[in-house]
C-alpha positions in Angstrom: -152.0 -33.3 83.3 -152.8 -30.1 81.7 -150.0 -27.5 80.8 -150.0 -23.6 80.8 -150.3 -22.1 77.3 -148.2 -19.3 76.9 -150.0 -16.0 75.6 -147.3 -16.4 72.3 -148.8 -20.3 71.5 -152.6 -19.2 72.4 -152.2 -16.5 69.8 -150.4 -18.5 67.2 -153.3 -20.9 67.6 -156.2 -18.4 67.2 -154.8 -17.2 64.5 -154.0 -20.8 62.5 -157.3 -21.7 63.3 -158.8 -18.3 62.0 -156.7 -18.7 59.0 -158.2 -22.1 58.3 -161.5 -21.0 59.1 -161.3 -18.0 56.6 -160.4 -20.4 53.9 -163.8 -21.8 54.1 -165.0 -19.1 52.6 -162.5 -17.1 50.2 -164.1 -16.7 46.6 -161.9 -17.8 44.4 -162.8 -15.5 41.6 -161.7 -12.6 43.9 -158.4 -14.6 44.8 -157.3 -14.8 40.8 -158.1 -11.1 40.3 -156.1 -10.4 43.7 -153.5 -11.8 42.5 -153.4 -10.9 38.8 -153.3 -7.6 40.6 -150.6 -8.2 42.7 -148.7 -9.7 39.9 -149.4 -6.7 37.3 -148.3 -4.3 39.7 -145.0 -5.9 40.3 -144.2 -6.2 37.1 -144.9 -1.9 36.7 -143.7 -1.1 39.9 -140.9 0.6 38.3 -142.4 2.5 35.9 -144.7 3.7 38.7 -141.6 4.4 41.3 -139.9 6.6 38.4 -143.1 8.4 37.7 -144.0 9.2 41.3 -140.3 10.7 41.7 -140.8 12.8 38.4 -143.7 14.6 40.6 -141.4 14.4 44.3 -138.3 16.2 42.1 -140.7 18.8 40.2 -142.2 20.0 43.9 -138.7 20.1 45.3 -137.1 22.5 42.5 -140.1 24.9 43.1 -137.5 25.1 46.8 -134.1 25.1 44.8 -133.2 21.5 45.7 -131.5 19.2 43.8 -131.3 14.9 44.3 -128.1 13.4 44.1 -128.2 9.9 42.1 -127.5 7.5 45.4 -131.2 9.1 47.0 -132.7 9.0 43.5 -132.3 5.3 43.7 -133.3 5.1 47.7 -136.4 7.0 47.0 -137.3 4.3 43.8 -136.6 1.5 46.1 -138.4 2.8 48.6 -141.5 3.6 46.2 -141.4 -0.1 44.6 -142.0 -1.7 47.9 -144.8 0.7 48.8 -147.1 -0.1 45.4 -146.1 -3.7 45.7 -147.3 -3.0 49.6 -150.6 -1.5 48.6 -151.3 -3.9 45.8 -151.3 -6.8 48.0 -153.0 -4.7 51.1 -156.4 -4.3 48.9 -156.1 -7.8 47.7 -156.2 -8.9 51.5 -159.0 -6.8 51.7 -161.1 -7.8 48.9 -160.7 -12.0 50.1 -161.0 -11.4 53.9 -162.4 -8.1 54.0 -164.0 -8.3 57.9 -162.1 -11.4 59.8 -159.4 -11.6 62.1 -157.1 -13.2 59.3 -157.0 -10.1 57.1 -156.7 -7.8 60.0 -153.5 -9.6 61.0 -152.4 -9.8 57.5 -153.2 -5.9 57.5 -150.8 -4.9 60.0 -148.3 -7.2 58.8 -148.3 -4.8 55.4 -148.8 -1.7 57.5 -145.1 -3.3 59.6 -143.8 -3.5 56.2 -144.9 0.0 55.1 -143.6 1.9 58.0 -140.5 -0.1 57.8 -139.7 0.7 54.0 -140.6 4.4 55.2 -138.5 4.6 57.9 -135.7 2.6 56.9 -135.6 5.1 53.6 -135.7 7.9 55.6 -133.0 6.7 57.8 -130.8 5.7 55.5 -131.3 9.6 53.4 -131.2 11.3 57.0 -126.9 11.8 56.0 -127.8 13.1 52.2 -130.7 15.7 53.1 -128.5 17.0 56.3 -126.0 17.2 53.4 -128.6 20.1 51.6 -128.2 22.4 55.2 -125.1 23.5 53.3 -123.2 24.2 49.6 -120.3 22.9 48.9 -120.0 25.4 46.4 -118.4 28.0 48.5 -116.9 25.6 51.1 -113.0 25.1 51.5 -113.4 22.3 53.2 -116.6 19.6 53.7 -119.2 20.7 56.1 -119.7 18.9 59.5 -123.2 17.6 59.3 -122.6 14.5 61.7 -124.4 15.4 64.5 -127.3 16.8 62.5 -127.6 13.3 60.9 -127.2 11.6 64.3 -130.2 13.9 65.8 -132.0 12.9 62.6 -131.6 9.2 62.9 -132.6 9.3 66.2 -135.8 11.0 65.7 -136.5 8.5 62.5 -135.8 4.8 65.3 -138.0 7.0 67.7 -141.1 7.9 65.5 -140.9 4.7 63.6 -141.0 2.3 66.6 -143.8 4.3 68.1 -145.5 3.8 65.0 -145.0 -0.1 64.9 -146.5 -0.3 68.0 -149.2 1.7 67.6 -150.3 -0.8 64.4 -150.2 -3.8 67.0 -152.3 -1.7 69.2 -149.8 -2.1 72.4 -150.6 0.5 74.8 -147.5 2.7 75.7 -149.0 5.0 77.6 -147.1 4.2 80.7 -144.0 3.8 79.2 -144.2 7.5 77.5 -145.4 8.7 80.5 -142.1 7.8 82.1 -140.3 8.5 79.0 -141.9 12.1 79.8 -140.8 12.4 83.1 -137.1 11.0 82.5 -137.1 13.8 79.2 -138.2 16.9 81.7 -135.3 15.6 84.1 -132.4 15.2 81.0 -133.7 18.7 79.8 -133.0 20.2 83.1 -129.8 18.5 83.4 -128.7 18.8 79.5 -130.0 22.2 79.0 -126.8 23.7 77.7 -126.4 21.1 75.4 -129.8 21.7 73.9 -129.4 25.3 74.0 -125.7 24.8 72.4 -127.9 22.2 70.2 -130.6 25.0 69.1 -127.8 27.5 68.5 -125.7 25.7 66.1 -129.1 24.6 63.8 -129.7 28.5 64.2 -126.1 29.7 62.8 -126.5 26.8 60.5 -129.9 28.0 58.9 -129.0 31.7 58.8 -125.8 30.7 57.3 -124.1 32.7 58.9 -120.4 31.1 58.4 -119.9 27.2 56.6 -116.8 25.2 57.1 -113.7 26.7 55.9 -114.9 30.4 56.7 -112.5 32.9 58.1 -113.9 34.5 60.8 -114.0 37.3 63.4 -116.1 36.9 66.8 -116.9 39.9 68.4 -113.3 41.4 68.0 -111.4 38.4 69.7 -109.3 36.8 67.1 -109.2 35.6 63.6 -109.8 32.3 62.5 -110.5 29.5 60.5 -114.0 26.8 61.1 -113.0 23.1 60.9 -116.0 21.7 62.1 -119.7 22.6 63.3 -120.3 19.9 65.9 -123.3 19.4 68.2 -122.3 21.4 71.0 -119.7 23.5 69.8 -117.7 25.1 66.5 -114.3 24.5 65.9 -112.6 27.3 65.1 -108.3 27.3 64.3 -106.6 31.1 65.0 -104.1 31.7 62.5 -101.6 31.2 65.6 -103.0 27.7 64.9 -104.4 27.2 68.2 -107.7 24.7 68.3 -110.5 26.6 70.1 -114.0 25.1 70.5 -116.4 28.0 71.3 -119.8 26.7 72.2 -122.7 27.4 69.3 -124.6 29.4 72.3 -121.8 31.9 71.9 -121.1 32.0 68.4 -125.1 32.7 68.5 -125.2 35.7 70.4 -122.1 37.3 69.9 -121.0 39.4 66.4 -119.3 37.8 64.1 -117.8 39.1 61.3 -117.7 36.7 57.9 -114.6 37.6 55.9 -115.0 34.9 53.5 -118.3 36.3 52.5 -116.6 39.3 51.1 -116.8 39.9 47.4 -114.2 42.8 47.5 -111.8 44.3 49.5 -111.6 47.9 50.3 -108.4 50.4 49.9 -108.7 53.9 51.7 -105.4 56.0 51.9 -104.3 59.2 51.6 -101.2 60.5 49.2 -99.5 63.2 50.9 -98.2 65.9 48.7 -95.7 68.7 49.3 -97.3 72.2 50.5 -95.4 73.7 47.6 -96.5 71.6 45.2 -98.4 73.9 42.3 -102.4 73.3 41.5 -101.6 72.0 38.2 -99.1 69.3 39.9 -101.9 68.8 42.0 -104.6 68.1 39.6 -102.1 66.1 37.6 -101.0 63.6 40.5 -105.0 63.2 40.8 -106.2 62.6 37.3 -103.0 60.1 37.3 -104.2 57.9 39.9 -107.8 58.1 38.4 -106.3 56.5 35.0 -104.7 54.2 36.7 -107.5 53.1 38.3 -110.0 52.9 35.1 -107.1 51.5 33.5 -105.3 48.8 35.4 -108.0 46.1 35.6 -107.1 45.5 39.4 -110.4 47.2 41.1 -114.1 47.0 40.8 -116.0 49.6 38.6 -119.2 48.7 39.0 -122.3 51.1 39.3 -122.2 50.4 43.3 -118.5 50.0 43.5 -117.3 53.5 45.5 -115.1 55.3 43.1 -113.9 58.2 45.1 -110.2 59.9 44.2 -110.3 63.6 45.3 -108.3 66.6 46.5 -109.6 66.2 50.2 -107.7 68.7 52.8 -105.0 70.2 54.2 -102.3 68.2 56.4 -100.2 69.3 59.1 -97.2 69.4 56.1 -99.3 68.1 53.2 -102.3 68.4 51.0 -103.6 65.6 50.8 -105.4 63.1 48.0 -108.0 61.0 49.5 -108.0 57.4 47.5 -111.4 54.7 48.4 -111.5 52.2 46.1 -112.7 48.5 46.0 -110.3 45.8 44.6 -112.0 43.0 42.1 -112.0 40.3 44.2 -111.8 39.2 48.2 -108.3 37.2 47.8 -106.3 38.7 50.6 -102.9 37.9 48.7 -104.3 39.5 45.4 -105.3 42.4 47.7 -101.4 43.1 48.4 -100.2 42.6 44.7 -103.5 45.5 44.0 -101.8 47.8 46.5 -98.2 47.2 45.6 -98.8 48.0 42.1 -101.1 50.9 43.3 -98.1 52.4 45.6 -95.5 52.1 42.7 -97.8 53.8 40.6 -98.5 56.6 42.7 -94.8 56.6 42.9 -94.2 57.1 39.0 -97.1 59.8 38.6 -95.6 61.9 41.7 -92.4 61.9 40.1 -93.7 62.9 36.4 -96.0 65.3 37.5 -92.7 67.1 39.0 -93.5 67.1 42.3 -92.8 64.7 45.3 -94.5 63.3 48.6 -94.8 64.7 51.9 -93.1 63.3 55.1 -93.7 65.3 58.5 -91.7 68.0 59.2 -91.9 70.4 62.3 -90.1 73.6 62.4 -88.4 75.1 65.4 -87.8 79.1 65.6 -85.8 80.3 67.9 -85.6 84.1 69.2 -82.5 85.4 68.9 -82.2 87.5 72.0 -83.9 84.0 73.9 -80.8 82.3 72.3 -78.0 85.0 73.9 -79.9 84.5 77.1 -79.4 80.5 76.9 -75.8 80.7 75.9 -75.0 83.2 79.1 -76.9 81.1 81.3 -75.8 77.3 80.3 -71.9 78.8 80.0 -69.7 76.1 81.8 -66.8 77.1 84.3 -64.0 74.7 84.5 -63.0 76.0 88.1 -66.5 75.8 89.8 
């Protein structure tokens, strides 16, 4: 009685008996220098890895990026497989260069190859989704998560699709309904990829990192915690969690006040309307030592240095003072402007004159006043 042979035993059979078949006829010359080949190259590999990652860094500094030590070493492991790989793919080549055997042998080192690849480029998906940001600046780490998820996936994806493709299976119908299932999830996920698309956008312009205090459109104040895949955590200073979609964040204005290198101090000093022009000019040229002086604001070449008589009040002349601080700390801002105010104080006084506070004056006509008195005059016994 004859038994079925399964399509998994009539290939492992075809392929013993091809094997044996190509043994006939292997020259054994070609097999020693094969494998002196395979053997040299091993024993080099690493030399060749490092020297192959000298070339990968020098390209990626021409773009400002740096590699940390842990992908350094991926990236050399990854590199000694592949010139192992190759050695052994033209070594297969050279002692069964046309039969079945080294085809099948050649797709088992193409397998290997795409899996060294891939499995490289998944495992560095976290530390290159890690360069998106710098930490630099950052208060807190960066939420690159999702961005490494999206990565990862895209890495299983393309590299399975490549194994398959070595084998020569036909996936057409599968991607075909791959397709169809995609169109459907996009119409039914498209806020999530446009939430997606937005956050890789605010991301890329770096617009605001982790830790940034921000403004959106005039709403509030507040703090980023995390940049997720659909939306941005952003903490109020009322310390309320709210998740505002990337979509949003995308299209609305927001202001970045961590970005700021200074802060700005625009006020007026109000002086007395009998104050003389020489008390005047000295209150001025006071405040402009200070300034120069004092070491607490920015006098750069672009830094607005403006301290001037500007115009008249409704009770006081008034110096106009716009200045820029040194640097954006908000608590350093107040000690600037307390020690500006005191000193404004002090060169008021010395200069003999004092500031102005509004007053309104009230005349009153005399013979209006009469008038009032006889009108408004209260009889007991009415």
């Amino acid at each position: 009685m004859e038994t079925e042979v399964g399509p998994v035993h009539a290939f492992l059979e075809t392929t013993v008996k091809s094997f044996k078949q190509s043994l006939g006829y292997l020259d054994m010359g070609s097999v020693v220098w094969s494998l002196i080949g395979i053997a040299l190259v091993f024993l080099i590999r690493k030399p060749l890895s490092a020297l192959s990652l000298v070339g990968f860094k020098a390209l990626l500094a021409r773009f400002g990026v740096n590699l940390s030590d842990d992908v350094e070493a991926q990236l050399k492991s990854a590199a000694e497989i592949l010139f192992v790989t190759l050695a052994v793919y033209v070594a297969i080549r050279l002692a069964f260069p046309t039969d079945e055997t080294g085809l099948f042998l050649t797709r088992v080192l193409s397998s290997v190859a795409i899996v060294t690849v891939f499995g490289a480029w998944y495992r560095l998906s976290g530390p290159f989704a890690s360069l998106l940001r710098d930490d630099t600046s950052s208060l807190v780490a960066s939420e690159t998560d999702w961005v490494e998820r999206v990565t990862q996936f895209a890495v299983i994806l393309f590299g399975l699709t490549s194994l398959l493709k070595v084998w020569q299976i036909d996936i057409s119908g599968a991607l075909t309904g791959v397709g169809v299932l995609g169109a459907g999830l996009a119409i039914a996920t498209q806020d999530l990829l446009r939430n997606l698309v937005a956050g890789m956008t605010n991301i890329s312009e770096k617009r605001f990192e982790t830790g940034d205090a921000i403004q959106v459109e005039g709403q509030f104040v507040g703090t980023v915690r995390r940049i997720d895949l659909r939306s941005t955590l952003v903490v109020g200073f009322d310390q309320i969690p709210r998740h505002i979609p990337n979509s949003d964040l995308s299209n609305s204005i927001v202001l970045n006040y961590s970005a700021l290198k200074h802060r700005r101090i625009m006020l007026k000093v109000p002086l007395q309307l009998s104050a003389t022009q020489s008390q005047i000019e000295a209150v001025r040229d006071g405040i402009r030592h200070h300034h120069r002086t004092s070491g607490d604001f920015e006098l750069g070449d672009d830094a607005p240095k403006h301290i001037f008589v500007s115009d008249f009040g409704p009770s006081s002349i008034d110096i106009l003072i716009y200045v820029l601080t040194r640097g954006p700390n908000y608590q350093e801002y107040l000690q600037v402007t307390e020690r500006l105010t005191l000193a404004i104080l002090s060169i008021t006084r010395n200069a003999g004159t004092t500031l102005a506070y509004p007053t309104q004056t009230v005349k009153i006509d005399a013979s209006m006043e009469s008038q009032g008195l006889q009108d408004n005059t209260f009889d007991p016994n009415s």
